[in-house]
N, C-alpha and C positions, 0 to 999 in steps of 0.2 A: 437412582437408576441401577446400579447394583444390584440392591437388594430384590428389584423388579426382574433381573436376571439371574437369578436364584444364586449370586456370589454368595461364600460367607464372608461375611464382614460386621465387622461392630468400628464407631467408634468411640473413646472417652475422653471426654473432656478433660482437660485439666486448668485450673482458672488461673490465670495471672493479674485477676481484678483485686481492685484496693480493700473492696470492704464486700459483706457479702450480700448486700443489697446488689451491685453492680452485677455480683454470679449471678445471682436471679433472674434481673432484669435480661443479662446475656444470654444463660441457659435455655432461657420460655423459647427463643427463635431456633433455638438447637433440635434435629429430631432423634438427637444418641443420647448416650448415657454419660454421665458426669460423678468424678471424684467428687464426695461432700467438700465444702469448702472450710478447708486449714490451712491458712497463712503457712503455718511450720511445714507440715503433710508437704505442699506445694514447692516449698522450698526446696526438699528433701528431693520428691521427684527430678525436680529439673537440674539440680546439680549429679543427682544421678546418671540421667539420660543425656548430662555434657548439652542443658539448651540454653543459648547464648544468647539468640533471638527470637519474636515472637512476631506472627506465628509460626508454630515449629509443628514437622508431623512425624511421629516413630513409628514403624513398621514393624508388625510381629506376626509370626506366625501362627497358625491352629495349636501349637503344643506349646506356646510360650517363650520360644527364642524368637533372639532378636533377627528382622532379616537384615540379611545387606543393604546400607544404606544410599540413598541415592544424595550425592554432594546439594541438590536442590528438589526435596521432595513437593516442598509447597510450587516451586514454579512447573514443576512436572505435572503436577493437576492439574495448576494455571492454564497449561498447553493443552494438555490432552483429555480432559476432564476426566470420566468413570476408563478411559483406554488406557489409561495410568495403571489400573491393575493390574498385577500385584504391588507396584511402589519398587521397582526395585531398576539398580542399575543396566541392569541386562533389559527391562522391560526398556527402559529409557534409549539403549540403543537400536531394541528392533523398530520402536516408533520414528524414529533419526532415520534408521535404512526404508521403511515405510516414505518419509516422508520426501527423503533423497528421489527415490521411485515413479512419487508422484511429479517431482520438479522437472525429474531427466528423460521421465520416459517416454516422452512424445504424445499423450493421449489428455489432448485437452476437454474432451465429454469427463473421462474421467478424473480430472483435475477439479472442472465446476461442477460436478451432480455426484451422485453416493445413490446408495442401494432406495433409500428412500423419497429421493429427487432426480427428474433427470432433465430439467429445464431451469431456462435464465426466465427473467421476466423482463418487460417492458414498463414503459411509461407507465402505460393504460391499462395495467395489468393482467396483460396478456402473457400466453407463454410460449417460450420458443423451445423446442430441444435442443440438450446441449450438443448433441449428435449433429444437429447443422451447423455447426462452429467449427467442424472437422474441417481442413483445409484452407481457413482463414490465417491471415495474420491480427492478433489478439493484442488489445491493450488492456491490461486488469490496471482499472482505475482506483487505488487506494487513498479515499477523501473523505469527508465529511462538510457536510453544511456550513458548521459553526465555525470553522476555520476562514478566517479571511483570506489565506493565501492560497488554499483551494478551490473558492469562486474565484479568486482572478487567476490559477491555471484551465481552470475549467470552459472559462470563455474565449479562452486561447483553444483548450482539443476542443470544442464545441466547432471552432472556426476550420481547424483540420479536418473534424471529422466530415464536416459538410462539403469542404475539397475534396476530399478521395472517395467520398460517395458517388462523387457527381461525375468524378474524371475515372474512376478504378470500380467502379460498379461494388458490390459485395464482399469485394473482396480483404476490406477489412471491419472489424469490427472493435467493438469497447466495450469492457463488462465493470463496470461498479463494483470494487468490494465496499462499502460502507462502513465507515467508521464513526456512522451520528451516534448518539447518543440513547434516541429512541425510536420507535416508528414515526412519528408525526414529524417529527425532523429527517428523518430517510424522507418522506411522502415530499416533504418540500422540495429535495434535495432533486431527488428524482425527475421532479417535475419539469424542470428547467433544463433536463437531458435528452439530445435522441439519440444516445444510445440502450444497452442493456442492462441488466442489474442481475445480482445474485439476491435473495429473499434475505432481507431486513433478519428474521427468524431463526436462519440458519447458521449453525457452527459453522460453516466451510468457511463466512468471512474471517475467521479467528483462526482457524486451518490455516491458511493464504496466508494471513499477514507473516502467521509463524513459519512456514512454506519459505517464505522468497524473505524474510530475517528482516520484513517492514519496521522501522526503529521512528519515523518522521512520514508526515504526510502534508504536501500531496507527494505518492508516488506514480509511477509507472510503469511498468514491468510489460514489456514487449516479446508477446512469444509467435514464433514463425508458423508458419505453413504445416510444417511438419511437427507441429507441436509442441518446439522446444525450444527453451527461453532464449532469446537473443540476447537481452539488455533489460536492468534492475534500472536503468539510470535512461529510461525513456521522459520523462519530464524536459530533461538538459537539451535530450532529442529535439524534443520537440519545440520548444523553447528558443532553441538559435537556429534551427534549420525549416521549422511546420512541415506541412506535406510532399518540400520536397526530399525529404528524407526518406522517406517511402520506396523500397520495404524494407526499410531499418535495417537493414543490415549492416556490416561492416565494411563490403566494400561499398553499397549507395554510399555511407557516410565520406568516405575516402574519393569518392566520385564529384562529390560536392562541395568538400575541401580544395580540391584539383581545382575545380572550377573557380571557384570564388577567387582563391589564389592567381590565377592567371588574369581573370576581373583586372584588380586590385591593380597586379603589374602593369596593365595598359593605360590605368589611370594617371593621371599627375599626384604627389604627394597634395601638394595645397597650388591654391588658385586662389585669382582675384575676380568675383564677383560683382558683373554690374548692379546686384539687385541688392546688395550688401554691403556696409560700408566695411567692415575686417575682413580680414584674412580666413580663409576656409582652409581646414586640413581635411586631409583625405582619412574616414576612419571607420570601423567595423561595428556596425549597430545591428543588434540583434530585431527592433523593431522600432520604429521610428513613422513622424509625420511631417511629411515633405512641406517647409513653411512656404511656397511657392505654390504649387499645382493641389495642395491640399490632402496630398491622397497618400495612406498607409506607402510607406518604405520600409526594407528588409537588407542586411547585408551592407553594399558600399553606401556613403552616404559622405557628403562635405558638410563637417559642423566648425562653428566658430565656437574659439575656447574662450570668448569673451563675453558670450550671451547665448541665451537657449534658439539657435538657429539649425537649423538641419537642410540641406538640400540635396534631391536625387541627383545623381550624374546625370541623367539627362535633362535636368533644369536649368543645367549649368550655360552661363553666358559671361565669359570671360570679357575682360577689359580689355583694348588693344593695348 
């Protein structure tokens, strides 16, 4: 890609393989130049250049000095692939305030699309602009197929998303960064969504994750209206509160805390149930199935700590 952008740059190899079959073997995939292979030569260099570990990258200039080195040049690639150019500390902070810019600065078109895209895609692979996402509330969905515990968050927002469709019109959306593996695993992954996607193909998912400091998946990352991030920690969200958390913000959440809390207080701690031979406490379940009336429960719930029983508050029929 560089060299396509008429950068100068060279690089050389230098081999840390056992024998020189292995240089070979390794070299043939390389499209730069390569030190012949000497055990000694090799030695010499890398004690030279102070490399500790491998892979290691040293940076140097057009006239042969060494440049300023960056504490992690190989993970600076990592990030930023050919933007990395020059290698150097300073290049490593404007990409940081670059990327600070993207996160803070309210413009979620320009968050998902770049000069060369400027649409999400769909199921059916259709495409939307990212320019109609302006004034939504946004969930960047960071998951992958292969993960088991991102299909069972998945059918959780699946369950949200289809509430606040129905009750809040457009006004929110979900966009997939993908983290499969490959496209046939995206195509599956997808399939099972009605939300949006970023293209399987594109950097910006590798952008994102490094964007919002993704370390574990599933995540969620909830950004407002105004296009800026509310919560890293929308899963939790979503998780112990679903749609009524909406619109994520700080004080809905503190709204629904309030509430629940006052719930609770009007309850009894524990009760004696005619349809149950123990004792029921009063206790906070994030989601539950009413063993009485049969139907999904959220929040208060009366379980027995002596067998898997659950009961809604309003199933309840005390003993006289």
């Amino acid at each position: 890609m560089l060299r396509a952008q008429d950068k100068e740059i060279e690089i050389v190899f230098i081999s840390s393989d056992h024998d020189e079959d292995g240089f070979n073997a390794h070299f043939k995939t390389m499209p730069w130049l390569a030190v012949p292979f000497n055990v000694n030569l090799h030695k010499k260099l890398r004690e030279r250049f102070h490399v500790v570990r491998i892979p290691s990258l040293i940076p140097f200039s057009s006239n042969g000095q060494s440049i300023e080195e960056d504490d992690d040049l190989i993970g600076l690639v990592e990030d930023y692939g050919e933007d990395a150019f020059p290698f150097t500390g300073k290049r490593r902070e404007e990409l940081k305030a670059i990327d600070d810019s993207k996160r803070q600065g309210g413009k979620i078109d320009q968050l998902l699309a770049h000069q060369g895209r400027n649409y999400v895609v769909s199921r059916d692979g259709g495409k939307i602009l990212s320019s109609e996402l302006v004034g939504k509330t946004i969930g960047l969905y960071f998951g992958a197929h292969w993960c088991p515990p991102c299909r069972t968050f998945t059918a959780q927002l699946v369950e949200v998303y289809k509430q606040l469709m129905s009750s809040r019109g457009g006004s929110f959306e979900v966009i997939l960064v993908s983290t499969d593996r490959d496209q046939k695993e995206f195509d599956v992954n997808v399939s099972g969504m009605p939300w949006l996607a970023l293209p399987f193909e594109d950097r910006t998912r590798q952008d994102l994750c490094r964007i919002f400091n993704i370390k574990a998946i599933p995540a969620l990352v909830l950004i407002g209206p105004d296009g800026k991030p509310m919560s890293t920690n929308g899963k939790s969200i979503i998780a112990l509160y679903g749609a009524k958390a909406f619109p994520f913000t700080q004080s809905s959440i503190e709204e629904i805390e309030a509430t629940l809390k006052k719930e609770g207080d009007s309850l009894p701690r524990q009760i004696q149930d005619k349809k149950h031979e123990h004792l029921l406490k009063l206790d906070m379940a994030r989601a539950y199935v009413c063993d009485y009336c049969k139907t999904p429960g959220r929040f208060w719930a009366f379980s027995c700590d002596a067998c898997d029983y659950d009961l809604h508050p309003t199933c309840v029929e005390e003993t006289c």
